[in-house]
C-alpha positions as CSV (number, residue, x, y, z in Angstrom):
1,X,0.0,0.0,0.0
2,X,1.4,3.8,-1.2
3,X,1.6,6.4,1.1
4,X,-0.6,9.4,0.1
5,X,1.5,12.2,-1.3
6,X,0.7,14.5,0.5
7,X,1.7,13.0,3.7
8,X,3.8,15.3,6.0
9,X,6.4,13.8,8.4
10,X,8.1,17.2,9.5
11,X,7.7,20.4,10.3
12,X,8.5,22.7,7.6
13,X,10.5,25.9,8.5
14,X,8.1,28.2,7.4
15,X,6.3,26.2,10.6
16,X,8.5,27.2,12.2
17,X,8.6,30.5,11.4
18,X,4.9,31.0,11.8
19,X,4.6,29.3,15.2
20,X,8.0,31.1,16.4
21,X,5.9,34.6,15.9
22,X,3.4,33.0,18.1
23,X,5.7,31.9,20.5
24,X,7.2,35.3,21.1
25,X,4.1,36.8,21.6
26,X,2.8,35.0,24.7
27,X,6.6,33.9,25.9
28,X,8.0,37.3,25.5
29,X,4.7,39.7,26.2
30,X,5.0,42.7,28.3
31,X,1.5,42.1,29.9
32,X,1.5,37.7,30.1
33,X,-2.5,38.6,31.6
34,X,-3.6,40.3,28.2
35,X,-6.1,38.8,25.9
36,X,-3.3,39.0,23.0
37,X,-1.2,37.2,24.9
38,X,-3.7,34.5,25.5
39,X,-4.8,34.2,22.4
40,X,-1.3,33.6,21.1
41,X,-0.9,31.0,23.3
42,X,-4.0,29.2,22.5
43,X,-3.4,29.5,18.6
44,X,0.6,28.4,19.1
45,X,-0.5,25.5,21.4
46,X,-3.5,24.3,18.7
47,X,-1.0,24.2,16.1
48,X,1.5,22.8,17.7
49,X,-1.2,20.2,18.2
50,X,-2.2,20.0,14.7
51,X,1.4,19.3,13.7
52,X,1.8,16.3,15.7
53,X,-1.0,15.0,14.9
54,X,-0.1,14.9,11.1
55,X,3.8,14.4,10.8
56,X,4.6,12.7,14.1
57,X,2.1,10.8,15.8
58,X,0.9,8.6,12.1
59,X,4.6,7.8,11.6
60,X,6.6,8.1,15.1
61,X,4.9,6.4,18.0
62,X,8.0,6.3,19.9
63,X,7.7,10.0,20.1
64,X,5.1,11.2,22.6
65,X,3.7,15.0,22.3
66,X,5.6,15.9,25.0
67,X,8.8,15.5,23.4
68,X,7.7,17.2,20.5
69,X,5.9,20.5,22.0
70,X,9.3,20.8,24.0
71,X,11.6,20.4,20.5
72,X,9.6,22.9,18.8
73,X,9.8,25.5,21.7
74,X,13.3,24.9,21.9
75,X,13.3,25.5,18.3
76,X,11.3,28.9,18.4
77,X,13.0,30.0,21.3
78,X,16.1,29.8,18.7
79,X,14.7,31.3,16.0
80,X,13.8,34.5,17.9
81,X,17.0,34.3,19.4
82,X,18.8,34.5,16.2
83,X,16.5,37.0,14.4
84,X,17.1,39.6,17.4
């Protein structure tokens, strides 16, 4: 049986990119109690979410989403770090 093309098993670095903008804005936020804040936490953590779901957990049980929410902080926290 063929995998379906369009089957993802990693995280792109425009991911990346897009959830390291997220990141920033509830890690990094002057007032952590605002409603943008929140909401950027909410929308990194869903995606964060989604992305397991389709390139790790289908293909990688041996990774739980533990150790992949705390890779992909680590490589946001990076990102930022080297775009300052």
């Amino acid at each position: 049986m063929s995998e379906h093309p369009d089957a993802r098993r990693t995280v792109s670095a425009d991911d990346i990119g897009s959830l390291a903008e997220l990141y920033d804005r509830f890690k990094y936020a002057d007032d952590p109690g605002s409603t943008q804040c929140r909401e950027a936490e909410i929308a990194y953590d869903q995606r964060v979410r989604e992305l397991y779901e389709q390139c790790v957990e289908p293909y990688y049980k041996s990774i739980s989403f533990f150790q992949f929410r705390g890779r992909i902080d680590a490589e946001c926290a990076r990102q930022i770090k080297s775009n300052q």
